[in-house]
C-alpha positions in Angstrom: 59.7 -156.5 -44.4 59.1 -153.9 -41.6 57.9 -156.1 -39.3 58.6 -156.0 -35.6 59.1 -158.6 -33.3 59.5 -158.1 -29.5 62.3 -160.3 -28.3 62.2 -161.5 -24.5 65.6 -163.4 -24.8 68.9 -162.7 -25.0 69.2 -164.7 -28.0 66.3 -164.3 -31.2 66.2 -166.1 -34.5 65.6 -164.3 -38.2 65.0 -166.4 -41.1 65.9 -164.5 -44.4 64.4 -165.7 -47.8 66.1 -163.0 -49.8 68.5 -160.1 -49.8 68.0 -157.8 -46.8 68.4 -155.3 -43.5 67.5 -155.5 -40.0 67.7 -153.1 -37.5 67.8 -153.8 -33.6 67.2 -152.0 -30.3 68.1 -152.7 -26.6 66.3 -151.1 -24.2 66.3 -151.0 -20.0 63.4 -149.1 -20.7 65.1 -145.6 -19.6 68.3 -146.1 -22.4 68.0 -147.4 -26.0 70.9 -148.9 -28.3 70.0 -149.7 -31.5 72.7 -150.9 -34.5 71.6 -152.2 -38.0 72.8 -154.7 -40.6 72.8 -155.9 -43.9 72.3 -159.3 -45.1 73.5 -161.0 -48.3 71.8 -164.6 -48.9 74.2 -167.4 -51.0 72.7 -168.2 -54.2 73.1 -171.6 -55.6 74.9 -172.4 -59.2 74.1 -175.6 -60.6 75.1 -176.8 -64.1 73.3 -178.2 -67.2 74.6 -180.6 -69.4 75.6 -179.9 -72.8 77.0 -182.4 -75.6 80.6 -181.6 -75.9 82.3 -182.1 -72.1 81.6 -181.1 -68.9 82.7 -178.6 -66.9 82.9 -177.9 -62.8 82.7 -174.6 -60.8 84.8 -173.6 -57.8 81.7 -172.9 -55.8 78.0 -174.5 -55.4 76.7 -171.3 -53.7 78.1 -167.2 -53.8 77.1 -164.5 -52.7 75.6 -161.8 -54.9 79.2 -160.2 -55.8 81.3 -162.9 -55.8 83.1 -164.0 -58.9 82.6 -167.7 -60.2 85.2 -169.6 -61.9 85.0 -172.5 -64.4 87.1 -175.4 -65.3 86.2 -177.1 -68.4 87.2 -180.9 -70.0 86.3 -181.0 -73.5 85.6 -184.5 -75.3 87.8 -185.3 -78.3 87.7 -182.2 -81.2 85.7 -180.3 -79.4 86.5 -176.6 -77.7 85.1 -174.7 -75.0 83.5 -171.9 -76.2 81.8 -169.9 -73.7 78.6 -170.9 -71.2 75.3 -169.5 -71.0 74.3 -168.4 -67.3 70.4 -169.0 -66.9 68.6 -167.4 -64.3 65.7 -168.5 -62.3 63.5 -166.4 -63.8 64.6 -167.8 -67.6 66.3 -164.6 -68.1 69.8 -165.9 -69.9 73.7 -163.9 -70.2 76.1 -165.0 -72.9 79.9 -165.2 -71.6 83.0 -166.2 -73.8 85.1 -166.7 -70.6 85.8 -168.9 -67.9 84.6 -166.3 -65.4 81.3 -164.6 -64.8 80.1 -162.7 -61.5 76.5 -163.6 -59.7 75.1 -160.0 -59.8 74.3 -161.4 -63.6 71.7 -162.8 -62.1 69.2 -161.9 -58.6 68.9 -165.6 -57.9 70.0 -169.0 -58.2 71.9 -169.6 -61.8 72.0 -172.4 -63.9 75.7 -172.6 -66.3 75.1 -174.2 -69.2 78.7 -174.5 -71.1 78.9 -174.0 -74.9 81.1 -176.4 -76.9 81.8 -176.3 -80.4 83.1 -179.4 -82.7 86.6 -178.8 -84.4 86.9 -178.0 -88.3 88.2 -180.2 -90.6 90.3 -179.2 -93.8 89.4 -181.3 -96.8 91.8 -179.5 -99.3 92.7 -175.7 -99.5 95.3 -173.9 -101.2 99.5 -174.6 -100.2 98.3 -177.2 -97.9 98.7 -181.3 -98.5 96.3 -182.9 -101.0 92.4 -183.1 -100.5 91.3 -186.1 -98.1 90.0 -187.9 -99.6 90.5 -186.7 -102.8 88.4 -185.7 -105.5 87.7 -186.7 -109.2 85.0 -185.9 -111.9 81.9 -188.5 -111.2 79.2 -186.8 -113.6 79.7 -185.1 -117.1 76.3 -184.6 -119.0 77.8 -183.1 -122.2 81.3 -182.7 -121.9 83.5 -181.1 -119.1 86.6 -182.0 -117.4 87.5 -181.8 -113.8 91.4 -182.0 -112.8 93.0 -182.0 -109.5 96.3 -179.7 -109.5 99.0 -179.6 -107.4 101.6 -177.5 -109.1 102.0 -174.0 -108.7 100.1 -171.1 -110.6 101.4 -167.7 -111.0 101.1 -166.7 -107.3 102.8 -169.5 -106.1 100.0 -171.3 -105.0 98.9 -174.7 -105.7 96.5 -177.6 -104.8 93.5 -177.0 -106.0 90.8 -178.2 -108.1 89.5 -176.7 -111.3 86.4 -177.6 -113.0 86.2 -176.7 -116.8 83.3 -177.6 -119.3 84.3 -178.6 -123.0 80.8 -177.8 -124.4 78.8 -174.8 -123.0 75.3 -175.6 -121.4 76.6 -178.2 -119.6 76.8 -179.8 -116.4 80.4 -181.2 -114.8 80.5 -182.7 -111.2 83.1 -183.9 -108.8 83.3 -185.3 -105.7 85.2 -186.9 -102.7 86.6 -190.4 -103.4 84.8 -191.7 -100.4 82.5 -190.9 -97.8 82.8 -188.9 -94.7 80.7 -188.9 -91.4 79.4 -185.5 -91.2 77.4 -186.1 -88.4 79.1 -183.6 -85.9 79.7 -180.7 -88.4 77.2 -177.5 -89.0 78.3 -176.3 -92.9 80.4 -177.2 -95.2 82.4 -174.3 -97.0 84.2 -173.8 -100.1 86.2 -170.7 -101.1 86.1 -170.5 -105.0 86.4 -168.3 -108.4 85.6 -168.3 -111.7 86.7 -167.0 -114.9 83.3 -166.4 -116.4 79.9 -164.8 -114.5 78.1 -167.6 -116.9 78.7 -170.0 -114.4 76.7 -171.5 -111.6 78.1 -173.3 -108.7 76.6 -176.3 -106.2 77.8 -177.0 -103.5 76.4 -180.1 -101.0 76.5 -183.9 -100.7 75.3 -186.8 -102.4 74.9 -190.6 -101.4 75.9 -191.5 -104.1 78.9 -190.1 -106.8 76.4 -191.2 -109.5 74.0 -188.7 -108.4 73.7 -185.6 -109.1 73.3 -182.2 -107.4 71.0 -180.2 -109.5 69.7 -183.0 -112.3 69.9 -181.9 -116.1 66.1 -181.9 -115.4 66.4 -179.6 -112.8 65.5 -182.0 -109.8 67.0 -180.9 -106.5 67.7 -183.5 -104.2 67.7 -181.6 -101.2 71.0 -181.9 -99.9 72.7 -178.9 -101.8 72.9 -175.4 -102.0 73.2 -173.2 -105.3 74.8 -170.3 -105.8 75.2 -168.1 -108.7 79.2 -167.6 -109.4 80.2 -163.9 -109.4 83.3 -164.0 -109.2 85.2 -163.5 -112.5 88.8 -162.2 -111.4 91.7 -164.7 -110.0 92.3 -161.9 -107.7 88.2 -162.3 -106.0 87.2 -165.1 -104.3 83.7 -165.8 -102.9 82.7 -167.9 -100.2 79.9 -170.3 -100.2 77.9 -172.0 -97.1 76.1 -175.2 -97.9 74.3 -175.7 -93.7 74.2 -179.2 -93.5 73.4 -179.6 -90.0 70.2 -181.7 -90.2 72.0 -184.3 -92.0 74.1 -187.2 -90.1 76.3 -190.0 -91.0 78.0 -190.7 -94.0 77.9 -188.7 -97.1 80.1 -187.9 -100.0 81.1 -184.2 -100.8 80.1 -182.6 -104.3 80.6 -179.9 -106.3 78.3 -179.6 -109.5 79.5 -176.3 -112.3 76.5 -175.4 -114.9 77.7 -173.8 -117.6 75.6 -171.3 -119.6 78.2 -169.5 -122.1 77.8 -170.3 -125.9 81.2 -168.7 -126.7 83.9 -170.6 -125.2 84.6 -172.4 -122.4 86.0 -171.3 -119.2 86.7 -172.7 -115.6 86.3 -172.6 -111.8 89.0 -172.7 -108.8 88.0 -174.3 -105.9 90.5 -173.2 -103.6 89.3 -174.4 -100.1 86.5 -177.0 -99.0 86.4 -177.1 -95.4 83.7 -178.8 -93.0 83.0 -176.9 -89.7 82.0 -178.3 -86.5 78.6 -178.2 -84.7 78.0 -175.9 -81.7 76.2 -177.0 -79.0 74.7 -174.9 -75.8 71.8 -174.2 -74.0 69.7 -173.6 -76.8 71.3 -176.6 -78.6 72.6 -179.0 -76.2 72.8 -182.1 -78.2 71.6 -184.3 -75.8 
């Protein structure tokens, strides 16, 4: 910091807080030597736990341009995704890697890993039959709800199609049994229909007797509507029902509302998939 200290021994201790030079000089009072230096401090790296696995580092201190590296063990169906580097002064750095340098930070960091919970499949097109499978649980007028797993045209098979008998009516299915969605964000579903009159629900229920949207209208909270555009085999749309507040076991539904008075028509539900929940610094799960 500038300051100068008059040294009377041949030997002179400098205590350095942070990053800096000093600058020294010899003197027999006649002659003067004088040579300068740099010095680098070790920061520290610690590590924050996170849901998901743990992970070490191949150093507990580096300097300010040295490369860290990190080994990661993930729990069962999860995946390492990345780790969020937290400075001391709350500043944070994103990294997808397993690698990150310490000039992302002035100081002491923090690695806080990010791991993500695997997806699960429940039934999509040219792949094995749902799991659990699905049948019709709720018809308010008429409808019917059949589970196919032959081919259509493009060669492409298992899939569910929901179809009303009687327009303004409501048809739901739903999984057999129930699954523990406790570890997963959203539930997708890829799906068409062959008439814009339609609206589709996706979400869950705790019961197959219950509905998604009531014929009264009554939302239970658990589902998420969307308006079906999609009115060409050839155009699929994807829906995204976040159903990360919710834990333990639920079924799976799928409500159609049909609105046509002419005649009756029919969804594909291609793919239902669940996808895991991520967890990281901001979410760690703990």
């Amino acid at each position: 910091n500038g300051e100068v200290i008059e040294v009377t021994s041949k030997e002179v201790e400098v205590e350095f807080t942070e990053d800096g030079d000093i600058a020294g000089s010899v003197s027999d009072g006649i002659n003067t030597v004088s040579s300068s230096y740099t010095v680098e401090l070790e920061r520290e790296i610690s590590i924050g736990t996170v849901k998901g696995g743990s992970i070490t580092l191949d150093k507990q201190t580096a300097l300010l341009k040295e490369d860290v590296n990190i080994t990661s063990t993930a729990n069962s169906d999860f995946n390492y995704k990345g780790a969020t580097i937290v400075c001391e002064d709350g500043s944070t750095h994103t990294i997808t890697g397993k690698t990150f340098n310490m000039s992302i930070c002035n100081s002491p960091v923090t690695v806080y890993p990010t791991w993500q919970y695997d997806f699960r499949v429940i039934m999509a097109i040219n792949q094995t039959p749902a799991n659990p499978t699905w049948s019709q649980t709720l018809v308010d007028v008429g409808g019917t709800g059949v589970y196919y797993n032959n081919s259509d045209t493009n060669g492409r098979k298992y899939y569910i199609r929901m179809s009303n008998e009687n327009s303004f009516s409501r048809l739901q299915m739903g999984t057999t049994s129930t699954i523990d969605i406790t570890e997963f964000a959203s539930v997708n579903m890829i799906a068409w229909c062959s008439d814009s009159k339609t609206n589709l629900y996706l979400g869950l229920t705790k019961s197959r007797s219950e509905w998604l949207i009531s014929p009264t209208g009554v939302n239970n909270g658990t589902n998420c509507g969307f308006s079906s555009i999609s009115t060409n085999p050839d155009t699929i749309t994807w829906y995204r029902c976040d159903i990360s507040k919710y834990t333990g076991n639920w079924y799976i539904g799928v409500q159609r509302l049909y609105t046509n008075s002419t005649n009756p028509n029919y969804c594909n539900i291609n793919t239902i998939q669940l996808n895991g929940m991520t967890y990281s610094y901001t979410n760690r799960g703990l």
